[in-house]
C-alpha positions as CSV (number, residue, x, y, z in Angstrom):
1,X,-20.4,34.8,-7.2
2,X,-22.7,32.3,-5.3
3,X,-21.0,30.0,-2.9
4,X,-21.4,26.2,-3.5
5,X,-23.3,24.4,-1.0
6,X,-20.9,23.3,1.6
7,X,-22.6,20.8,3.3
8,X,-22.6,18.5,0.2
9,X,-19.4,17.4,-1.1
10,X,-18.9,18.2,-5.0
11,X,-16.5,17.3,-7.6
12,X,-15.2,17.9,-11.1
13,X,-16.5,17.5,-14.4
14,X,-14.5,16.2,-16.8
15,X,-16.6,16.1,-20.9
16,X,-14.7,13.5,-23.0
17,X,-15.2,12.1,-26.4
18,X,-16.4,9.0,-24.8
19,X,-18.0,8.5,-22.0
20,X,-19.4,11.9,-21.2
21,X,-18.3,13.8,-17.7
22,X,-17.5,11.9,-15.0
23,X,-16.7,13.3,-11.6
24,X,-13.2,12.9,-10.2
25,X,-12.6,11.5,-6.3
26,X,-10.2,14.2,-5.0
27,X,-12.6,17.5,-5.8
28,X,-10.9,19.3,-3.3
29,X,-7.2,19.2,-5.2
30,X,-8.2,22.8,-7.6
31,X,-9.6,26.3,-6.3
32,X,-13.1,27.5,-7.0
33,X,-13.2,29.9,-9.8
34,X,-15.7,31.4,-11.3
35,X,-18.4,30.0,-13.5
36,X,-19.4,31.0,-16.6
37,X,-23.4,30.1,-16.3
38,X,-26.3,30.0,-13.8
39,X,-25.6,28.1,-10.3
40,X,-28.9,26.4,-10.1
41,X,-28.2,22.8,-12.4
42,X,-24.9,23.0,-10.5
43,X,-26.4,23.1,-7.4
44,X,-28.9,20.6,-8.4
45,X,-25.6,18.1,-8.7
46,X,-24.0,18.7,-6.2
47,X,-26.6,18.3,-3.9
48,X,-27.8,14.9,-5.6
49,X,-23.8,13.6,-5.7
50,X,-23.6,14.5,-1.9
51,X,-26.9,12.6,-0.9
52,X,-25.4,9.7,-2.6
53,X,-22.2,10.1,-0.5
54,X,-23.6,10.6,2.8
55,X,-24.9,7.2,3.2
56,X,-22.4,4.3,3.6
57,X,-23.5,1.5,0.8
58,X,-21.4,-1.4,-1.0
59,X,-19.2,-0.1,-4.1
60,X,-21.5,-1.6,-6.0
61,X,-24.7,0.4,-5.2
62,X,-22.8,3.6,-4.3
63,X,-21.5,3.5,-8.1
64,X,-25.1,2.6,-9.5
65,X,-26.7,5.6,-7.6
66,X,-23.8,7.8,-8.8
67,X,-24.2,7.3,-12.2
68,X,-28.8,7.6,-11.8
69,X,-27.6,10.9,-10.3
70,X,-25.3,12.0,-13.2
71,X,-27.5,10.4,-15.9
72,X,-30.2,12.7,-14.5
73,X,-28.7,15.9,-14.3
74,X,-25.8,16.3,-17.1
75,X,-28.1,17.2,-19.7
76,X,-29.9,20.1,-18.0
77,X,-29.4,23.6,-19.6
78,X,-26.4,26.0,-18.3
79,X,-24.6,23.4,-16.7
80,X,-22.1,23.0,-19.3
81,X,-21.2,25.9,-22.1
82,X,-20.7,24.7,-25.4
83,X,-17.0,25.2,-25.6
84,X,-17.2,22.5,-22.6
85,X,-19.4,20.3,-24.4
86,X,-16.8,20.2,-26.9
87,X,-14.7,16.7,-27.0
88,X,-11.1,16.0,-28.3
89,X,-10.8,12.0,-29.2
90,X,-7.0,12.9,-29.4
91,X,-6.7,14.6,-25.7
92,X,-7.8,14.7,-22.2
93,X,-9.7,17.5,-21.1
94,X,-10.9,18.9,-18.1
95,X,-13.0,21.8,-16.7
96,X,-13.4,22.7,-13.0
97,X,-17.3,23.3,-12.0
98,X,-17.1,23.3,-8.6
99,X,-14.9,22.9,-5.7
100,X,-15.7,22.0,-1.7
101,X,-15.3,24.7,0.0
102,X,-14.1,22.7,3.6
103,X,-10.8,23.5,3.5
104,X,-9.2,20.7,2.1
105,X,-7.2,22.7,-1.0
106,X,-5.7,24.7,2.4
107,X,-4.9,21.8,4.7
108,X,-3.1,20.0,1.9
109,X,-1.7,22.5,0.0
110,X,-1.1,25.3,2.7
111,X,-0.3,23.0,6.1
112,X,3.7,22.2,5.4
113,X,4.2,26.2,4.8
114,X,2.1,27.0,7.8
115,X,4.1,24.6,9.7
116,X,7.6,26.4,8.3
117,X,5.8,29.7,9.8
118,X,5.3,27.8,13.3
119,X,8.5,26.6,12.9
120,X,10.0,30.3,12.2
121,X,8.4,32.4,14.7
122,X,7.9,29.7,18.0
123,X,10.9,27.4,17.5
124,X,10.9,23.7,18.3
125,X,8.4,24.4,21.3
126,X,6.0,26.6,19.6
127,X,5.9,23.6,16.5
128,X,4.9,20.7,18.7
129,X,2.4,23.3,20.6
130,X,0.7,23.7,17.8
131,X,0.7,20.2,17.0
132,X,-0.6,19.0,19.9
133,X,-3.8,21.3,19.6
134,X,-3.9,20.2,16.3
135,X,-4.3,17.0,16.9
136,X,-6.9,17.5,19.8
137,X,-9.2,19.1,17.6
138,X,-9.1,16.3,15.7
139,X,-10.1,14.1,18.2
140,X,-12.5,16.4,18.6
141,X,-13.7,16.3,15.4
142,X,-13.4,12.8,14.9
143,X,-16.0,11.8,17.8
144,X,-18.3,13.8,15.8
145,X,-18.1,11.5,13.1
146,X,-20.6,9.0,11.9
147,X,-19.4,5.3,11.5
148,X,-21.0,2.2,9.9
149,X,-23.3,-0.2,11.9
150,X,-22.3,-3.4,12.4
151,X,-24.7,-4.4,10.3
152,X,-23.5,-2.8,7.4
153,X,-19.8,-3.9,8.5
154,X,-20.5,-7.2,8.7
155,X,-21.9,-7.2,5.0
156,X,-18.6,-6.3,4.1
157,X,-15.1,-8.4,3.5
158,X,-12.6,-8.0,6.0
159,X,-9.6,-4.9,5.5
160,X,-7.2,-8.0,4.4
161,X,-9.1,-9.4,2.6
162,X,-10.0,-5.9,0.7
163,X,-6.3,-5.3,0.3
164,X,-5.7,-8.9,-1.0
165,X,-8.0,-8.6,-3.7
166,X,-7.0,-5.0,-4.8
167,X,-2.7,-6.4,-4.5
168,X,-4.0,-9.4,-6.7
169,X,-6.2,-6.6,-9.4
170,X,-2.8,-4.7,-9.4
171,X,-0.1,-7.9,-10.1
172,X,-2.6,-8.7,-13.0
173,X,-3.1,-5.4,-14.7
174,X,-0.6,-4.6,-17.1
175,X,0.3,-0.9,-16.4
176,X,-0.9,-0.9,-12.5
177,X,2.1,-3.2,-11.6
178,X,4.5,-1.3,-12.9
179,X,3.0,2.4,-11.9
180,X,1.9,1.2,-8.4
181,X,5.5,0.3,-8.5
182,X,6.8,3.9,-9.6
183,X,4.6,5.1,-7.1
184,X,6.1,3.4,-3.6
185,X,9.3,4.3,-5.3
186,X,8.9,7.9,-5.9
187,X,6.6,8.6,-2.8
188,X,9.0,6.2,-0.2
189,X,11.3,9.1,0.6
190,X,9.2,12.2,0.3
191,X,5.9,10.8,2.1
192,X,7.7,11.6,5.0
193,X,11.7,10.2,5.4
194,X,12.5,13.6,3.5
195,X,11.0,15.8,6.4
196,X,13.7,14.1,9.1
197,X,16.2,14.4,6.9
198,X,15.6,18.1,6.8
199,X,15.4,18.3,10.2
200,X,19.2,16.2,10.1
201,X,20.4,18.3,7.3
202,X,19.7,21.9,9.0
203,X,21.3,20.4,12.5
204,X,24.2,19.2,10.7
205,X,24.5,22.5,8.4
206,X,23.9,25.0,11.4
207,X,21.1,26.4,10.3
208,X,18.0,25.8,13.0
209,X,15.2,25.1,13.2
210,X,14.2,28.6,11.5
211,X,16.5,27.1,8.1
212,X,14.6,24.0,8.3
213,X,11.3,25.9,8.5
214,X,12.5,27.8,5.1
215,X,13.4,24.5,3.1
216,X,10.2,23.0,4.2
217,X,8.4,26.2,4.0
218,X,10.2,26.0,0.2
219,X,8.9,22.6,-1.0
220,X,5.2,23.0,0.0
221,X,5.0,26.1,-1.9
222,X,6.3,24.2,-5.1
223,X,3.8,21.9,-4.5
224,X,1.1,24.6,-4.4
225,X,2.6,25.6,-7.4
226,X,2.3,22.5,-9.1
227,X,-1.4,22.2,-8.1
228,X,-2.2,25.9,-10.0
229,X,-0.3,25.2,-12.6
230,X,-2.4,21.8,-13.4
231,X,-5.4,23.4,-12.7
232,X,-4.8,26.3,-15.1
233,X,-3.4,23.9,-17.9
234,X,-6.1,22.5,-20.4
235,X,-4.4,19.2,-21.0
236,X,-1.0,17.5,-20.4
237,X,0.9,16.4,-24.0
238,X,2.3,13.0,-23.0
239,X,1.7,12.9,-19.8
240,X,3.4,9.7,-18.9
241,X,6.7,11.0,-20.4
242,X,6.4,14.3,-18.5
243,X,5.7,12.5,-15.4
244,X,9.3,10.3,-15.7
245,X,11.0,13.4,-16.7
246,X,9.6,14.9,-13.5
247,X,11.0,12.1,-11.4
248,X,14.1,13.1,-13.1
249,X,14.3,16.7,-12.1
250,X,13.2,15.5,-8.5
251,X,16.1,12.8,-8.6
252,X,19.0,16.2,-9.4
253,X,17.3,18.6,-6.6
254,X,17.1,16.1,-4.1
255,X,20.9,15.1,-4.6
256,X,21.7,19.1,-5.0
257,X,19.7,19.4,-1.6
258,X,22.1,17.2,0.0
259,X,24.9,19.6,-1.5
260,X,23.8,22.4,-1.0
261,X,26.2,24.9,0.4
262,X,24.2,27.8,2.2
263,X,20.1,27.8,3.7
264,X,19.2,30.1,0.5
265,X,20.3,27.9,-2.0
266,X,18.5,25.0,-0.1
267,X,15.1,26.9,0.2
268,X,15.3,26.9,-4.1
269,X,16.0,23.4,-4.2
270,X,13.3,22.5,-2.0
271,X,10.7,24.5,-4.1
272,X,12.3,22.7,-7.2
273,X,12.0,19.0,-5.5
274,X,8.0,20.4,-4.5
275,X,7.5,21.2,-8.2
276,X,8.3,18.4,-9.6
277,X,7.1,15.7,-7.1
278,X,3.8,17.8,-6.7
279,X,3.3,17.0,-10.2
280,X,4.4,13.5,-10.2
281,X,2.0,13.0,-7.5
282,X,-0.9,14.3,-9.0
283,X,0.0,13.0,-12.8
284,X,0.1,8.9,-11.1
285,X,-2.9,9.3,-9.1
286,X,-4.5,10.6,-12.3
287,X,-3.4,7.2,-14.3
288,X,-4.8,5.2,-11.2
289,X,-8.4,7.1,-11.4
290,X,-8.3,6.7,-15.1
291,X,-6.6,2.7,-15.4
292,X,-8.5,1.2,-12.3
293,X,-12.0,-0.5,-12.9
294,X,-14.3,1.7,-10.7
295,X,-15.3,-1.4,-8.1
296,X,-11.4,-1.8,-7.6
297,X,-10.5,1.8,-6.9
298,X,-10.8,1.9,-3.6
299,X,-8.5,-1.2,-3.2
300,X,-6.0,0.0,-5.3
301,X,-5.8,3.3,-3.3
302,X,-5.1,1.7,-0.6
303,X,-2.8,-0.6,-2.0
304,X,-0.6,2.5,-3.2
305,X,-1.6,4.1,0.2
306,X,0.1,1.3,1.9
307,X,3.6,2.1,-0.5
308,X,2.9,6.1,-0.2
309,X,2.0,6.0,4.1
310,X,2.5,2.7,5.4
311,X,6.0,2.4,4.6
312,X,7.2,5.5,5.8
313,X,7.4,5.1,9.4
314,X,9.4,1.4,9.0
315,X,12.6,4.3,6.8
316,X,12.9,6.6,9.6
317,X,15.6,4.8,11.7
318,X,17.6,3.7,8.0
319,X,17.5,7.9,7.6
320,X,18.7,8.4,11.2
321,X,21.6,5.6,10.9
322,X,22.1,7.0,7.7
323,X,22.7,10.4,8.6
324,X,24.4,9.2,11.5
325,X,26.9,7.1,9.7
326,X,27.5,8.9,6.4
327,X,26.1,12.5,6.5
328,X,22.8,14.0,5.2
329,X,24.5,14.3,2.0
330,X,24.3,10.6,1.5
331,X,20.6,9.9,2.0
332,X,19.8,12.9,0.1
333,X,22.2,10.8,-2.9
334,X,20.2,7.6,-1.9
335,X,16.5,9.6,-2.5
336,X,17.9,10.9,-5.8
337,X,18.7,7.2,-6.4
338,X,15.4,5.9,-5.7
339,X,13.7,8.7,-7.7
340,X,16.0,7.9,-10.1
341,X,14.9,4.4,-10.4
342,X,11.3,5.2,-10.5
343,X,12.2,7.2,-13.2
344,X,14.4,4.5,-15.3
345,X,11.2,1.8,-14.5
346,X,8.6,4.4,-16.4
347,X,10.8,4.9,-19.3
348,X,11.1,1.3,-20.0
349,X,7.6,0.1,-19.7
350,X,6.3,1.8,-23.1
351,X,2.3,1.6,-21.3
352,X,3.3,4.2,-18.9
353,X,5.9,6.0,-21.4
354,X,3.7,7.0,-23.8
355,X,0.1,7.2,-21.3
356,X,-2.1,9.5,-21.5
357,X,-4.9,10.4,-18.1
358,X,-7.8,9.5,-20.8
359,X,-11.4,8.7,-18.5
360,X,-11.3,5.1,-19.7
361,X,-11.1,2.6,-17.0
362,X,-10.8,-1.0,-19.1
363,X,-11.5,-3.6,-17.0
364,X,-10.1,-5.8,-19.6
365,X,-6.3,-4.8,-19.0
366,X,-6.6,-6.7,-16.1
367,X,-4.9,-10.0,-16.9
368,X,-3.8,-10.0,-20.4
């Protein structure tokens, strides 16, 4: 099978009753497999998508040149079959056409059970040894990259004043507010608290660092999991209820994590809690793509980016004093209540209860 062209970026395609295929912003998030028709339209797209990309413009003109470069290539022969072509107004469907082949799928999917292996065979020292090279070569790699000129900054609003704009799109759009909100409450624990807790929870259980590498090792693999399992599903049959019954399984195994009474029974409920919250993950930023006017995307990622990222570093003393004062046991009970709560706020907005991930982005939510 051909390789894509790697030094444009690609994406998905995804046919839909009513708007035709659009191309999703996290490309990298499925495996390549292979394709049913001739390369050379495919190739043709990805290589117009990625000139579009390369060059830093406003929203507004990056969006226009997207859709000129769509427009002028979704209608040549062999890049869709006609089972693709085919549109359910009743469902969401999706088919993968291409995939960037930088390494991204491995970085997210892979890095957390690479870093259990580290943490397995080198110990403590061998872990932040590999971290620190890590992190050079990506200083490295960052003074490679290409920035904006000031020029082009300048023509731009400020980062507050960016992030004001997409906190005041979210307040006033009906089911943003409320899933923006599930989001910082499902993500605040496991974008990062979970790992110390871990780290607490094997110390305080006796098993190492190895035990910890195994638990972590555990949940990054039922992340994986969740990622093939998306991919290899056609559609998702009420999505938004699946997603709150997620957070639900993720509220028990993080509570039975705290409980548990030996390293093996840990490792399963750490692949359980990466199931689940692999899925949630990826079923929200789903409903974000799909609910978020395409000039406010970018400010409502970073508004959830803020809930996801931002928040975690201000938790890890409360999971330190936590541990220290009560045990692991209770902040695991305390993640399990915030997932929990997440949960309880999705079943009892009905937008979000019964949501489905369909391509529309109406602008006209906002507000009403």
């Amino acid at each position: 099978m051909p390789e894509p062209d790697a030094a444009a970026p690609g994406g998905r395609l995804k046919p839909t009753s009513d708007r035709g295929p659009t191309i999703s912003d996290n490309p990298a998030a499925v495996p390549e497999r292979r394709r049913p028709y001739p390369p050379q339209p495919l190739d043709s797209l990805v290589r117009a998508t990625g000139e579009v990309t390369a060059f830093r413009r406003r929203d507004e003109e990056t969006v226009t040149e997207m859709a000129e470069a769509l427009r002028a290539h979704l209608d040549l022969p062999g890049l869709l079959t006609e089972d693709q072509r085919e549109s359910d107004p009743a469902r969401y469907r999706q088919h993968v056409l291409h995939a960037r082949s930088d390494g991204s799928f491995s970085s997210l999917a892979l890095g957390p059970l690479l870093a259990g292996a580290v943490l397995v065979i080198g110990g403590t020292a061998g872990a932040f040894t590999a971290a620190g090279a890590l992190f050079a070569l990506s200083l490295v790699t960052l003074l490679t990259l290409r920035t904006a000129s000031r020029a082009e900054v300048s023509r731009r609003g400020s980062a507050w004043d960016e992030l004001r704009d997409g906190l005041r799109y979210v307040r006033r759009h009906r089911m943003l507010a409320p899933l923006v909100t599930m989001i910082g409450l499902s993500e605040m624990c496991f974008s990062g608290p979970v790992a110390t807790g871990l780290v607490l929870l094997a110390d305080e259980r006796g098993w190492g660092a190895s035990g910890m590498g195994w638990v972590a090792s555990a949940f990054s693999a039922g992340v994986a999991a969740s990622a093939l399992l998306l991919t290899v599903l056609t559609r998702i049959p009420r999505a938004g209820l699946a997603m709150c019954g997620a957070l639900l399984v993720t509220a028990a195994g993080a509570v039975a994590l705290g409980h548990a009474p030996s390293l093996p029974v840990a490792v399963v409920f750490g692949f359980s809690i990466g199931l689940t919250s692999g899925f949630t993950t990826t079923v929200t930023g789903a409903f974000v793509q799909t609910e978020t006017d395409p000039r406010y995307l970018g400010r409502v990622t970073s508004v959830t980016t803020l809930c996801t990222l931002g928040l975690a570093p201000v938790l890890f003393p409360a999971v330190g004093m936590t541990v220290a004062l009560w045990g692991a046991e209770v902040f695991f009970i305390g993640c399990g209540a915030i997932s929990l709560l997440a949960a309880a706020l999705g079943l009892c907005v009905p937008l979000i209860r019964r949501a489905e991930p369909h391509p529309t982005r109406p602008a006209s939510t906002a507000g009403r």
